[in-house]
C-alpha positions in Angstrom: 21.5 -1.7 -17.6 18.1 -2.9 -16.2 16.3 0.1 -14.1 14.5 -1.1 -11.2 10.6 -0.8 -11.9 10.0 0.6 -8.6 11.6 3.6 -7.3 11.9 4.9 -3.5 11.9 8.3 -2.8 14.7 9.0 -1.7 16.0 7.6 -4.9 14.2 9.4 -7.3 17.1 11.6 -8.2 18.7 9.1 -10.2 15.7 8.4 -12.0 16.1 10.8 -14.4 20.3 9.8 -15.0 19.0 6.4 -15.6 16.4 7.1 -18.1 19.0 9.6 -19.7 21.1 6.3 -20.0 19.0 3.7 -21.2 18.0 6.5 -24.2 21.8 7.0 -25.1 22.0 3.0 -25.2 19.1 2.8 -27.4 20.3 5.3 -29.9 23.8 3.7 -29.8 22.7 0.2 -30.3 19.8 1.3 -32.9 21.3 3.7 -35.2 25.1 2.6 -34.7 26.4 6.2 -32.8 29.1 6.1 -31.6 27.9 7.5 -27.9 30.7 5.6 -25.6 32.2 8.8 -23.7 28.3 10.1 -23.0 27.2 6.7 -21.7 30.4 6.8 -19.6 29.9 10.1 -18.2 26.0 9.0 -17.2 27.3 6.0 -15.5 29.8 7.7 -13.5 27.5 10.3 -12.4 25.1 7.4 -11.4 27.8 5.9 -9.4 28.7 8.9 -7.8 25.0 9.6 -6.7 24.6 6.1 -5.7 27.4 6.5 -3.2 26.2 10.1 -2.0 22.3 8.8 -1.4 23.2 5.1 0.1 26.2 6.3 2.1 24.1 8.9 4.7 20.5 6.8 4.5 18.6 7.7 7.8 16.9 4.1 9.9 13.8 4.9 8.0 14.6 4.7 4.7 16.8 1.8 5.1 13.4 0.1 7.1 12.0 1.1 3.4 15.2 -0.9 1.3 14.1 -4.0 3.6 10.9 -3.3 2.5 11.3 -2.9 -1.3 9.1 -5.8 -3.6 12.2 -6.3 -5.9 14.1 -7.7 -3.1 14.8 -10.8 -3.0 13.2 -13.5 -1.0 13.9 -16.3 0.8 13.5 -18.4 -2.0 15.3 -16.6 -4.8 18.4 -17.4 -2.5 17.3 -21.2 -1.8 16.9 -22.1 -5.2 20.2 -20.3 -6.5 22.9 -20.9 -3.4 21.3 -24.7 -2.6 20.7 -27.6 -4.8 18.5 -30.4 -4.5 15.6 -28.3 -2.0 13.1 -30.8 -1.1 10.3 -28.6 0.5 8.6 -30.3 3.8 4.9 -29.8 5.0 2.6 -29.4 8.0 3.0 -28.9 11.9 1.6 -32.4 12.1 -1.3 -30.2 14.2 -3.4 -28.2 12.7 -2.3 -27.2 9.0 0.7 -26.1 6.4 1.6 -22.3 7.0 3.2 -21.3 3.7 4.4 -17.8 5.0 6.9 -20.2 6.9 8.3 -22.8 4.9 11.1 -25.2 5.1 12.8 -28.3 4.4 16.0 -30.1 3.3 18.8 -29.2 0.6 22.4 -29.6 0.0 25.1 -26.9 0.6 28.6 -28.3 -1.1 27.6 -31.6 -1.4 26.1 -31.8 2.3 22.9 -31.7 3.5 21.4 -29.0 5.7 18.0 -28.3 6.8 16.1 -24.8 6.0 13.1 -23.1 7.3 12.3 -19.7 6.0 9.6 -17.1 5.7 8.4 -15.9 2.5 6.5 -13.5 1.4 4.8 -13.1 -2.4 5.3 -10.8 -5.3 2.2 -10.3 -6.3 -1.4 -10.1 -4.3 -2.4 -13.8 -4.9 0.7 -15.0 -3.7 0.6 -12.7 -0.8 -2.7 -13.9 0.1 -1.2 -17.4 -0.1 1.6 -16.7 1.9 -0.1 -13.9 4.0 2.2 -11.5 3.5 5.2 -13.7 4.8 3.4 -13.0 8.0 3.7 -16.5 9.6 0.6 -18.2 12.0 1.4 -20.3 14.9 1.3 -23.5 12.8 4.4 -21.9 10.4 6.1 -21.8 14.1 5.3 -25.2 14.9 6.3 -26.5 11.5 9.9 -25.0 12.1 10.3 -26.1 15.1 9.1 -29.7 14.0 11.7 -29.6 10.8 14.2 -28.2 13.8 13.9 -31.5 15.5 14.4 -33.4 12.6 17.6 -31.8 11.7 18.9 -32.6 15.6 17.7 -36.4 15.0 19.6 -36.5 11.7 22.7 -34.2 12.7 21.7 -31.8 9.5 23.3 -28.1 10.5 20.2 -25.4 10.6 20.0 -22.5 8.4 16.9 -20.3 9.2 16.1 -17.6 7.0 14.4 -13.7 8.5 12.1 -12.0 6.4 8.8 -10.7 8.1 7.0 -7.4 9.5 6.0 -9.6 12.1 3.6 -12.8 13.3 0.2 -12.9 12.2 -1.8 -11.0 15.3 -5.4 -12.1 14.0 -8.0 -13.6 15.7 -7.9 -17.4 14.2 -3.5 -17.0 14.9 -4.3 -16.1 18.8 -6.6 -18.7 19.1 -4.4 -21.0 18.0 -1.7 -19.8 20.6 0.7 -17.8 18.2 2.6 -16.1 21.2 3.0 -20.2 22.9 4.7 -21.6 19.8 6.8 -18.6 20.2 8.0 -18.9 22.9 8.0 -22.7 22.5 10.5 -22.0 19.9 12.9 -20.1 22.2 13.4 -22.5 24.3 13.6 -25.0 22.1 15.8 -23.5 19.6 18.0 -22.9 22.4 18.6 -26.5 23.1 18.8 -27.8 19.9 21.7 -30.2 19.6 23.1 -29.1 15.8 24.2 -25.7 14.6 22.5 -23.3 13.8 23.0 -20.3 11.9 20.3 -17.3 11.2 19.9 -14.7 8.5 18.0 -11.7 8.0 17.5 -10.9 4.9 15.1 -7.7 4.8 12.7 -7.3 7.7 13.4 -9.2 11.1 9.8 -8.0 12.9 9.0 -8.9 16.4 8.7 -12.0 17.7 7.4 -12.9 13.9 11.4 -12.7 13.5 12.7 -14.0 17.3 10.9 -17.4 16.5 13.3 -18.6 14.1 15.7 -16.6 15.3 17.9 -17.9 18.1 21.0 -19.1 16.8 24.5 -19.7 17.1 25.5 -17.0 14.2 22.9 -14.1 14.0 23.9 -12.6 10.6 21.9 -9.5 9.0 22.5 -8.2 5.1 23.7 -4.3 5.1 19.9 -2.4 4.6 18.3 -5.5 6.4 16.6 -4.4 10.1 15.7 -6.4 13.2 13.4 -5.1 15.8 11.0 -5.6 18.9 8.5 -4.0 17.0 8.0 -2.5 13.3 8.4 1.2 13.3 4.7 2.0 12.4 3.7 0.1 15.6 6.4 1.6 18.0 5.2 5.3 16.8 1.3 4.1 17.2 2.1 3.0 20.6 4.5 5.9 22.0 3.3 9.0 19.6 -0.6 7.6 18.7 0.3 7.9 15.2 1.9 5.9 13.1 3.2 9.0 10.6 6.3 9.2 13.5 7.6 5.8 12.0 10.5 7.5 11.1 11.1 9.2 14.4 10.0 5.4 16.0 13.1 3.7 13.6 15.5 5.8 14.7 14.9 5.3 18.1 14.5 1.8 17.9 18.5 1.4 16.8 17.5 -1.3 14.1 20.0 -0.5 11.7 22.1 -3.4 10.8 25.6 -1.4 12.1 23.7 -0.6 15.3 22.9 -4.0 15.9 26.3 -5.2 15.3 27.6 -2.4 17.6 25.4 -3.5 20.5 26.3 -7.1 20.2 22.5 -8.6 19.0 24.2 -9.6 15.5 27.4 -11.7 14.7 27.8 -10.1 11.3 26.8 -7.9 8.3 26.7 -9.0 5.4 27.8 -6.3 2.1 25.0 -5.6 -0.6 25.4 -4.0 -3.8 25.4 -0.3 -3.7 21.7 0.6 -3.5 20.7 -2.9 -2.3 20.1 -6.7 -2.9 17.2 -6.0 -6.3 20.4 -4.4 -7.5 22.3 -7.2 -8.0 20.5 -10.4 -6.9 24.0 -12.8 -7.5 26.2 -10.8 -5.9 24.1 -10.6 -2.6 23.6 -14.4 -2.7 27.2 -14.5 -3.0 28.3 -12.9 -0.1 24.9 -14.4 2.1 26.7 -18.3 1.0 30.1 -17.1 2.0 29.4 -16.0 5.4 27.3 -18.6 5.7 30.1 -21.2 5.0 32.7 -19.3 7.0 30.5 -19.8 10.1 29.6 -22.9 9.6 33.0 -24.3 8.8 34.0 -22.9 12.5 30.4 -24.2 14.4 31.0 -28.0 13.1 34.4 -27.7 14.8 33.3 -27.4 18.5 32.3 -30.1 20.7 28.6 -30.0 21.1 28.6 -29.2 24.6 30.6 -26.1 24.1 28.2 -24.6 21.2 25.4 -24.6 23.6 26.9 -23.0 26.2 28.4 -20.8 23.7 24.7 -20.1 21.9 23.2 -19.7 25.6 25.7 -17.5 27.1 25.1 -15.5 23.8 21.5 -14.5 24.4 22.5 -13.9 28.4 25.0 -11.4 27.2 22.7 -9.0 25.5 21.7 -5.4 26.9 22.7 -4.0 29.8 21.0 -3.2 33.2 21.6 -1.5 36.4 21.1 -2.4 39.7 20.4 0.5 42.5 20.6 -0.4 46.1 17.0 1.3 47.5 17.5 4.4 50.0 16.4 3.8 53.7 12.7 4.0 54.7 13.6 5.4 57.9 
């Protein structure tokens, strides 16, 4: 059994059970014992604390399975669920944002178009892709892929994985909060399906600008927020140690969302998350990916955009209260 090199808190207590069992399967395998009934009673004891810790998780520490570096990425799932992924460059603008990548591949046999954010695993690739924190130019190249994928009648899968856009000073001179917004309205309009996925952190409008779609879905211990929790509890508290207060206001759990309406679906992960079991979270991402899909190319074009506008409309509720008399 391969142990995850980096451990959460919250998960420590099966650290020990786990190193208890990869030293029974060493002493098995090396000197030939016969250890079958103690490995057995390890691994059930594992499962049964897996359930116990993963079944009452608070928002926080499911922000902090989103979060976790074994995780996998954007790409992990690109190169394993698609084939033939021809990566495409530049806003046509300004530069090549590689914290938001895309370009085309085939799903079944047919062709789709991708754009993704991605972070890196270790610091040099994070510095590359700057911390899967996207500028406006990442923005600008999704939306310029978008269009290509409505010109060529390619379906759109957009893939969710950032804290949030890149708030420097070079990003806001460039108009990060325009392309945006650009991307709202755009995406809104786009004549071809579209289907998003979160697939750990879905952070601001980092998150909203590749994220309106006709199928919002969200893996089990992904979140999706207005703001990440460190920056909710610097805003309202002045200190970002009440991020854990800040994510459980916020109501970014995946089940929340789905409750409230803001996503179409959850997708299952393996118990204790996606770095658990990489091929069986890629598994259940393609399948609700081709269930939805499968339905979308079925309705007439003008229908899926009044469907996908009338979607976004829908969300949150407000009241109206008539104003007492002056006099």
């Amino acid at each position: 059994m391969d142990k995850p090199q980096f451990i959460l808190e919250f998960e420590k207590p099966l650290r020990d059970l786990e190193k208890q069992l990869g030293e029974l399967q060493t002493q098995s395998r090396e000197k030939k014992i016969d250890l079958e009934a103690e490995i057995a009673s390890i691994e059930d004891k594992i499962t049964d604390n897996k359930k116990k810790i993963y079944a009452s998780l608070t928002p926080w520490q499911r922000v902090q399975l989103a979060r976790h570096p074994k995780r996998p990425y954007s790409l992990d799932y690109i190169g394993t669920l698609f084939t033939d992924w021809q990566e495409l460059h530049g806003d046509r603008l300004y530069g090549d944002d590689q914290a938001l990548i895309g370009g085309t591949a085939f799903l079944d046999g047919a062709p789709v178009m991708i754009v993704a954010q991605q972070k890196g695993r270790d610091t040099r690739e994070n510095l590359a892709r700057n911390f899967g924190m996207p500028h406006p130019e990442g923005y600008r190249k999704a939306l310029r892929l978008a269009k290509m994928a409505e010109k060529f009648k390619l379906p759109l899968l957009c893939l969710i994985d950032t804290k949030a856009a890149y708030a420097g000073v070079g990003s806001e001179e460039r108009h990060v909060s325009e392309a945006i917004a650009r991307n709202l309205r755009d995406f809104s309009n786009l004549r071809t399906p579209i289907i998003t996925a979160i697939l750990g952190e879905g952070g601001s409008g980092g998150a909203l600008g590749i994220g309106v779609a006709d199928r919002v879905l969200i893996f089990e211990y992904a979140y999706y927020s207005v703001i990440p929790p460190e920056g909710c509890a610097a805003i309202l508290w002045r200190d970002r140690t009440f991020a854990p207060q800040a994510a459980d206001a916020l109501k970014i759990g995946a089940r929340e969302l789905h409750n409230l309406g803001i996503v179409d679906e959850v997708i299952e992960e393996p118990l204790g998350g996606a770095h658990r079991d990489p091929e069986v979270a890629g598994k259940n991402l393609i399948a609700s990916i081709r269930s939805h899909l499968a339905h979308l190319q079925t309705l007439p074009m003008e229908t899926l955009l009044e469907e996908r506008y009338q979607k976004f409309r829908k969300m949150g509720v407000f009241e109206e209260k008539a104003l007492a008399a002056a006099y």
